[in-house]
C-alpha positions as CSV (number, residue, x, y, z in Angstrom):
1,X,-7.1,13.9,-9.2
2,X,-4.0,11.6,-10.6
3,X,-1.0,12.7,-8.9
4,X,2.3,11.6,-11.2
5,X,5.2,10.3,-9.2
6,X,9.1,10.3,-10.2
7,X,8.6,7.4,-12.9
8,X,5.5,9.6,-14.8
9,X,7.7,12.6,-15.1
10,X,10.8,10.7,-16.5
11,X,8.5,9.2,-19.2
12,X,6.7,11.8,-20.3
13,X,9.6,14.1,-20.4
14,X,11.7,11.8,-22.0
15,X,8.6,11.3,-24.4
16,X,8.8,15.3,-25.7
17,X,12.4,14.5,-25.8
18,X,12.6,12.5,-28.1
19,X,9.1,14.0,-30.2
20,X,11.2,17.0,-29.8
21,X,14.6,15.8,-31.3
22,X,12.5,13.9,-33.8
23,X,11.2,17.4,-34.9
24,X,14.6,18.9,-34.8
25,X,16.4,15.9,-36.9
26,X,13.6,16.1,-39.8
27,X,13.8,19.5,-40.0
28,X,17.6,19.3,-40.8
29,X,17.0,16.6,-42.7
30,X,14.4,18.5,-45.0
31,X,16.9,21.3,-45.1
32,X,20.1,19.8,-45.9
33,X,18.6,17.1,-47.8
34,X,19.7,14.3,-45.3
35,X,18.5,10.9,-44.3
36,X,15.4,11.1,-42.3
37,X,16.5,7.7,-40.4
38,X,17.3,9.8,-37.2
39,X,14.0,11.4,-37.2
40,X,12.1,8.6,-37.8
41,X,13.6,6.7,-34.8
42,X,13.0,9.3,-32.8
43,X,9.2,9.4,-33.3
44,X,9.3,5.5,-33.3
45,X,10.8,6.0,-29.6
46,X,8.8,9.0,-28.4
47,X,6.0,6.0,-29.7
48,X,7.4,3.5,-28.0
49,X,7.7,5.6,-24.6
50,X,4.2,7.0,-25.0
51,X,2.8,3.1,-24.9
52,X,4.8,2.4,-21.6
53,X,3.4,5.5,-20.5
54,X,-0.3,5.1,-21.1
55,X,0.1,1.5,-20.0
56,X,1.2,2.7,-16.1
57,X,-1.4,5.5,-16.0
58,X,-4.0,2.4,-16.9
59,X,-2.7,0.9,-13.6
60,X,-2.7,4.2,-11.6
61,X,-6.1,5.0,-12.7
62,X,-7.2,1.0,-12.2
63,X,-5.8,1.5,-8.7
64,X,-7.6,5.0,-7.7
65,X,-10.9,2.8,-9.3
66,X,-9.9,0.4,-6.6
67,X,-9.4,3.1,-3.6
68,X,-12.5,4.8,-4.5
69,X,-14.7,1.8,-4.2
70,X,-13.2,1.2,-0.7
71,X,-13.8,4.4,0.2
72,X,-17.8,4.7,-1.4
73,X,-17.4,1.3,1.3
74,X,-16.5,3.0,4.4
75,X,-18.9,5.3,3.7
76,X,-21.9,2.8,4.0
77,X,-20.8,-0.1,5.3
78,X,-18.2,-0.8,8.2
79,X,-18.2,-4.5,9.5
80,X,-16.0,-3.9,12.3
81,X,-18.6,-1.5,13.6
82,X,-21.8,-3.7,12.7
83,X,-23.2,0.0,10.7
84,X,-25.2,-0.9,7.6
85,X,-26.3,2.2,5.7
86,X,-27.7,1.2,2.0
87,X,-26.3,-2.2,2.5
88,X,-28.1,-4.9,1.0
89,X,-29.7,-7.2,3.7
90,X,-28.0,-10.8,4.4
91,X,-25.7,-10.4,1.7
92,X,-24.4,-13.9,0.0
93,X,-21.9,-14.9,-2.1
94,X,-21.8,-18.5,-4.4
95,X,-19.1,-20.8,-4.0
96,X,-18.6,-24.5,-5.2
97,X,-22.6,-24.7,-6.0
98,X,-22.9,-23.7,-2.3
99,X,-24.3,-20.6,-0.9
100,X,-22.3,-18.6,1.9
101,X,-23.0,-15.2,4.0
102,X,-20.8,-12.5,2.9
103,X,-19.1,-9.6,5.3
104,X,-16.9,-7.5,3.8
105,X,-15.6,-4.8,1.3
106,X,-19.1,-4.2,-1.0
107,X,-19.3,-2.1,-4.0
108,X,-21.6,-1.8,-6.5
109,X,-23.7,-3.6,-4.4
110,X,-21.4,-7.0,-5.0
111,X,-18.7,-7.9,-2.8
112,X,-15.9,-6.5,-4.3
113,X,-12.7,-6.0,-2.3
114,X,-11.4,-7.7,1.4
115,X,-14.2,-10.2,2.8
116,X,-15.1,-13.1,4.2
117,X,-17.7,-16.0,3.5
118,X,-19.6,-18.2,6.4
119,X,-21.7,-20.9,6.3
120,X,-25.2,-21.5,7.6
121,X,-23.3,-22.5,11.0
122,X,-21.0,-19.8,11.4
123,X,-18.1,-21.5,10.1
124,X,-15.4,-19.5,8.2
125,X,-15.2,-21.0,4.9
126,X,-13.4,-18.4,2.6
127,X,-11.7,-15.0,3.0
128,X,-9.2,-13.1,0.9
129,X,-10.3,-10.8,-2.0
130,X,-13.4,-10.2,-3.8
131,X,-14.5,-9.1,-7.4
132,X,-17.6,-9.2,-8.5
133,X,-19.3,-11.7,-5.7
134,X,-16.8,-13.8,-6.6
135,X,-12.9,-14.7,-5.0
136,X,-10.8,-13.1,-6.7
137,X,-6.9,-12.8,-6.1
138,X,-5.6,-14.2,-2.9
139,X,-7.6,-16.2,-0.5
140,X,-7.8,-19.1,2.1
141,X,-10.2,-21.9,1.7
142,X,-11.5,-23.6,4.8
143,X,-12.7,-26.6,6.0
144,X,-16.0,-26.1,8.4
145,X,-13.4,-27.3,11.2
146,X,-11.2,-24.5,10.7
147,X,-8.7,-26.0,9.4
148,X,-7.1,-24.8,6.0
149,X,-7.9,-26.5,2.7
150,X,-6.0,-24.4,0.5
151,X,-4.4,-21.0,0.3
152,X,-3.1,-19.2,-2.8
153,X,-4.8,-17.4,-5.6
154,X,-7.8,-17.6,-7.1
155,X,-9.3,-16.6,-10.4
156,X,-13.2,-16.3,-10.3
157,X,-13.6,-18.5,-8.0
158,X,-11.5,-21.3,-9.2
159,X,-8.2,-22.2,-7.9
160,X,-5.7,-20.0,-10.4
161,X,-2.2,-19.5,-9.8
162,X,0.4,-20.3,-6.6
163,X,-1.4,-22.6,-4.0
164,X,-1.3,-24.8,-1.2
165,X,-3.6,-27.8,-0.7
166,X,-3.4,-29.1,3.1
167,X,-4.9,-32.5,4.8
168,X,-7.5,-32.5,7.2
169,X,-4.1,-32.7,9.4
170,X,-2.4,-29.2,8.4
171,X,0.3,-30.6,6.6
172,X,0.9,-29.5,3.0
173,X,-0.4,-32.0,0.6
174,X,0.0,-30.4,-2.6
175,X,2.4,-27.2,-3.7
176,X,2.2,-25.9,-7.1
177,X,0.2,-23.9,-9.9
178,X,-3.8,-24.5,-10.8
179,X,-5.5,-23.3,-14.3
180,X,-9.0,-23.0,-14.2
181,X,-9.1,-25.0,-11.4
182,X,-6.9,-28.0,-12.5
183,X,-3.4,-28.9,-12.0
184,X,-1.3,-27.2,-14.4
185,X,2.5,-26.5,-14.5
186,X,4.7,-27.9,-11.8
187,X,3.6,-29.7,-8.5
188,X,5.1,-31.2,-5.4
189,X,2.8,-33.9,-4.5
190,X,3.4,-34.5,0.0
191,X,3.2,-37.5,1.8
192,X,3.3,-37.3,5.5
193,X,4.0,-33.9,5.6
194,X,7.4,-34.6,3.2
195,X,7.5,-34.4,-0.7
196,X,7.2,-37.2,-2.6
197,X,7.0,-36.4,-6.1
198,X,7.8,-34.0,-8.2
199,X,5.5,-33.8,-11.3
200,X,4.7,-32.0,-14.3
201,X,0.9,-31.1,-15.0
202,X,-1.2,-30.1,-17.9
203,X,-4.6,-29.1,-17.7
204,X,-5.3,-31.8,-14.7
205,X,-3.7,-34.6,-15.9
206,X,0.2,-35.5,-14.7
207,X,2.1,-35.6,-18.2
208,X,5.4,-36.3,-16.4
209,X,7.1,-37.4,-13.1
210,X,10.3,-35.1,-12.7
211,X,11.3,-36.4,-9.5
212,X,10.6,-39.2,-7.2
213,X,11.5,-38.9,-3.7
Protein backbone atom coordinates (compact mmCIF):
# COMPACT_ATOMS: atom_id res chain seq x y z
CA UNK A 1 0.00 0.00 0.00
CA UNK A 2 1.47 3.67 -0.91
CA UNK A 3 1.93 5.47 2.25
CA UNK A 4 1.85 9.56 1.60
CA UNK A 5 4.42 11.53 3.48
CA UNK A 6 4.27 15.38 4.61
CA UNK A 7 5.07 16.63 0.87
CA UNK A 8 1.82 14.33 -0.68
CA UNK A 9 -0.51 15.87 1.74
CA UNK A 10 0.62 19.51 1.13
CA UNK A 11 0.04 18.91 -2.58
CA UNK A 12 -2.92 17.40 -2.76
CA UNK A 13 -4.52 19.55 -0.26
CA UNK A 14 -3.28 22.50 -1.75
CA UNK A 15 -4.65 20.91 -5.07
CA UNK A 16 -8.61 20.92 -3.67
CA UNK A 17 -7.57 24.27 -2.58
CA UNK A 18 -7.26 25.85 -5.18
CA UNK A 19 -10.08 23.36 -7.40
CA UNK A 20 -12.05 24.58 -4.52
CA UNK A 21 -11.47 28.41 -4.73
CA UNK A 22 -11.62 27.96 -8.39
CA UNK A 23 -15.23 26.70 -7.88
CA UNK A 24 -16.07 29.44 -5.41
CA UNK A 25 -14.58 32.36 -7.76
CA UNK A 26 -16.72 31.12 -10.95
CA UNK A 27 -19.51 30.83 -9.08
CA UNK A 28 -19.43 34.59 -8.04
CA UNK A 29 -18.32 35.33 -11.15
CA UNK A 30 -21.46 33.68 -12.91
CA UNK A 31 -23.51 35.46 -10.25
CA UNK A 32 -22.42 38.92 -10.24
CA UNK A 33 -21.49 38.84 -13.77
CA UNK A 34 -17.62 39.27 -13.03
CA UNK A 35 -14.41 38.37 -14.75
CA UNK A 36 -13.85 34.67 -14.67
CA UNK A 37 -9.88 35.46 -14.67
CA UNK A 38 -9.64 34.37 -10.90
CA UNK A 39 -11.33 31.16 -11.52
CA UNK A 40 -9.64 30.24 -14.39
CA UNK A 41 -6.20 30.62 -12.57
CA UNK A 42 -7.24 28.75 -10.12
CA UNK A 43 -8.11 25.59 -12.10
CA UNK A 44 -4.88 26.31 -14.14
CA UNK A 45 -3.02 26.01 -10.69
CA UNK A 46 -5.01 23.17 -9.06
CA UNK A 47 -3.66 21.81 -12.86
CA UNK A 48 -0.43 22.74 -12.45
CA UNK A 49 -0.19 21.17 -8.77
CA UNK A 50 -2.00 17.98 -9.85
CA UNK A 51 1.07 17.42 -12.58
CA UNK A 52 3.76 17.85 -9.71
CA UNK A 53 1.68 15.55 -7.86
CA UNK A 54 1.21 12.65 -10.23
CA UNK A 55 4.83 13.12 -11.18
CA UNK A 56 6.25 12.27 -7.31
CA UNK A 57 3.64 9.39 -6.93
CA UNK A 58 5.41 8.08 -10.42
CA UNK A 59 8.65 8.07 -8.36
CA UNK A 60 7.07 6.55 -5.04
CA UNK A 61 5.43 3.95 -6.97
CA UNK A 62 8.80 3.42 -9.29
CA UNK A 63 10.54 3.02 -5.91
CA UNK A 64 8.03 0.39 -4.15
CA UNK A 65 8.51 -1.41 -7.95
CA UNK A 66 12.17 -1.32 -6.95
CA UNK A 67 11.75 -2.62 -3.17
CA UNK A 68 9.44 -5.28 -4.15
CA UNK A 69 11.84 -6.81 -6.67
CA UNK A 70 14.49 -6.91 -3.86
CA UNK A 71 12.27 -8.40 -1.74
CA UNK A 72 10.74 -11.31 -4.48
CA UNK A 73 15.03 -11.52 -4.32
CA UNK A 74 15.55 -12.33 -0.74
CA UNK A 75 12.95 -14.58 -1.06
CA UNK A 76 14.85 -16.90 -3.61
CA UNK A 77 18.05 -16.01 -3.74
CA UNK A 78 20.58 -14.83 -0.92
CA UNK A 79 24.30 -14.80 -2.10
CA UNK A 80 25.68 -14.10 1.19
CA UNK A 81 24.17 -17.43 2.26
CA UNK A 82 25.00 -19.43 -1.04
CA UNK A 83 20.73 -20.51 -1.04
CA UNK A 84 19.45 -20.79 -4.59
CA UNK A 85 15.75 -21.46 -4.71
CA UNK A 86 14.30 -20.87 -8.47
CA UNK A 87 17.48 -19.32 -9.43
CA UNK A 88 18.65 -19.78 -12.77
CA UNK A 89 21.87 -22.00 -12.81
CA UNK A 90 25.36 -20.15 -13.54
CA UNK A 91 23.79 -16.98 -14.23
CA UNK A 92 25.85 -14.55 -16.75
CA UNK A 93 25.72 -11.25 -17.68
CA UNK A 94 27.40 -9.50 -21.22
CA UNK A 95 29.83 -6.90 -20.98
CA UNK A 96 32.18 -5.31 -23.62
CA UNK A 97 31.41 -8.43 -26.13
CA UNK A 98 32.73 -10.50 -23.09
CA UNK A 99 30.84 -12.89 -21.06
CA UNK A 100 31.02 -12.63 -17.12
CA UNK A 101 29.30 -14.76 -14.00
CA UNK A 102 26.71 -12.82 -12.34
CA UNK A 103 25.95 -12.87 -8.28
CA UNK A 104 23.69 -10.64 -7.20
CA UNK A 105 20.26 -8.91 -6.86
CA UNK A 106 17.98 -11.06 -9.64
CA UNK A 107 14.58 -10.33 -10.76
CA UNK A 108 12.65 -11.37 -13.38
CA UNK A 109 15.02 -13.84 -13.79
CA UNK A 110 17.73 -10.90 -15.14
CA UNK A 111 20.04 -9.32 -12.91
CA UNK A 112 18.39 -6.38 -11.88
CA UNK A 113 19.47 -4.56 -8.72
CA UNK A 114 23.14 -4.71 -6.53
CA UNK A 115 25.62 -7.37 -8.17
CA UNK A 116 28.67 -8.26 -9.23
CA UNK A 117 30.37 -9.73 -12.47
CA UNK A 118 33.56 -12.29 -12.48
CA UNK A 119 35.43 -13.68 -15.03
CA UNK A 120 36.23 -17.23 -16.01
CA UNK A 121 39.23 -16.82 -13.33
CA UNK A 122 37.47 -15.43 -10.54
CA UNK A 123 38.51 -12.05 -11.05
CA UNK A 124 36.09 -9.14 -10.09
CA UNK A 125 35.53 -7.32 -13.12
CA UNK A 126 32.26 -5.11 -12.42
CA UNK A 127 29.97 -4.40 -9.56
CA UNK A 128 27.51 -1.58 -8.80
CA UNK A 129 23.86 -1.67 -10.07
CA UNK A 130 21.97 -3.78 -12.47
CA UNK A 131 18.91 -3.39 -14.86
CA UNK A 132 17.97 -5.61 -17.04
CA UNK A 133 21.39 -7.94 -17.21
CA UNK A 134 22.94 -4.94 -17.88
CA UNK A 135 25.03 -2.04 -15.53
CA UNK A 136 23.02 0.23 -14.91
CA UNK A 137 23.57 3.45 -12.58
CA UNK A 138 26.66 3.45 -10.47
CA UNK A 139 29.44 0.99 -10.82
CA UNK A 140 33.18 0.16 -10.69
CA UNK A 141 34.98 -1.32 -13.66
CA UNK A 142 38.00 -3.46 -12.97
CA UNK A 143 41.04 -4.56 -14.29
CA UNK A 144 41.60 -8.58 -13.83
CA UNK A 145 44.41 -7.33 -11.32
CA UNK A 146 42.10 -5.66 -9.20
CA UNK A 147 42.87 -2.62 -9.82
CA UNK A 148 40.17 0.08 -10.82
CA UNK A 149 39.59 1.10 -14.38
CA UNK A 150 36.87 3.38 -13.99
CA UNK A 151 34.23 4.27 -11.46
CA UNK A 152 31.14 6.41 -12.08
CA UNK A 153 27.85 5.85 -13.81
CA UNK A 154 26.81 3.89 -16.27
CA UNK A 155 23.95 3.80 -18.73
CA UNK A 156 23.33 0.29 -20.24
CA UNK A 157 26.33 -0.75 -20.01
CA UNK A 158 28.20 2.16 -21.49
CA UNK A 159 30.07 4.72 -19.60
CA UNK A 160 27.08 7.62 -18.99
CA UNK A 161 27.52 10.35 -16.68
CA UNK A 162 30.30 11.34 -13.76
CA UNK A 163 33.35 9.02 -14.02
CA UNK A 164 36.76 8.34 -13.24
CA UNK A 165 39.26 6.64 -15.58
CA UNK A 166 42.45 5.34 -13.49
CA UNK A 167 46.02 3.82 -14.90
CA UNK A 168 47.08 0.49 -14.42
CA UNK A 169 48.85 2.60 -11.47
CA UNK A 170 45.65 3.93 -9.42
CA UNK A 171 46.12 7.36 -10.27
CA UNK A 172 43.32 9.28 -11.87
CA UNK A 173 43.77 9.57 -15.59
CA UNK A 174 40.67 11.08 -16.72
CA UNK A 175 37.81 13.10 -14.63
CA UNK A 176 34.77 14.18 -16.37
CA UNK A 177 31.33 13.29 -18.16
CA UNK A 178 30.77 10.19 -20.93
CA UNK A 179 27.66 10.06 -23.46
CA UNK A 180 27.04 6.79 -24.86
CA UNK A 181 30.20 5.82 -24.00
CA UNK A 182 32.32 8.80 -25.38
CA UNK A 183 33.74 11.80 -24.01
CA UNK A 184 31.25 14.47 -23.78
CA UNK A 185 31.03 17.78 -21.76
CA UNK A 186 33.98 18.80 -19.68
CA UNK A 187 37.22 16.64 -18.87
CA UNK A 188 40.41 16.94 -16.83
CA UNK A 189 42.81 14.91 -18.74
CA UNK A 190 45.94 13.59 -15.62
CA UNK A 191 49.39 13.19 -16.14
CA UNK A 192 51.29 11.65 -13.35
CA UNK A 193 48.66 11.58 -11.10
CA UNK A 194 48.28 15.81 -11.62
CA UNK A 195 45.93 17.54 -14.18
CA UNK A 196 47.10 18.60 -17.19
CA UNK A 197 44.42 19.85 -19.36
CA UNK A 198 41.34 21.02 -19.12
CA UNK A 199 39.20 20.25 -22.30
CA UNK A 200 35.91 20.53 -23.64
CA UNK A 201 34.34 17.31 -25.44
CA UNK A 202 31.60 16.53 -27.82
CA UNK A 203 30.55 13.25 -28.68
CA UNK A 204 34.30 11.82 -28.34
CA UNK A 205 36.13 14.24 -29.99
CA UNK A 206 38.02 17.39 -27.96
CA UNK A 207 36.36 20.57 -29.55
CA UNK A 208 38.32 22.85 -27.22
CA UNK A 209 41.29 23.14 -24.77
CA UNK A 210 39.99 25.39 -21.76
CA UNK A 211 43.00 25.03 -19.79
CA UNK A 212 46.51 23.94 -20.08
CA UNK A 213 48.34 23.10 -16.99
Amino acid sequence: MMQFDLMDWFLLSTIIFFILLGITSATIAYKKRRSYFPGLTCIFMAGLFTILFAFKLYHIADAQRAALDATITKAWYHPEQGEQNSKPADHTITFGNQTYRYIGDIAGFAANGQGEAFDNRGNLILSGTFRDNQLHGTGIWYRPDGTTRYSGHFRYNQLHGKGINYDSQGNIAINGSYRNGKLHGEVYHYKDGKVHTFSKYENGKRVKVLRQY
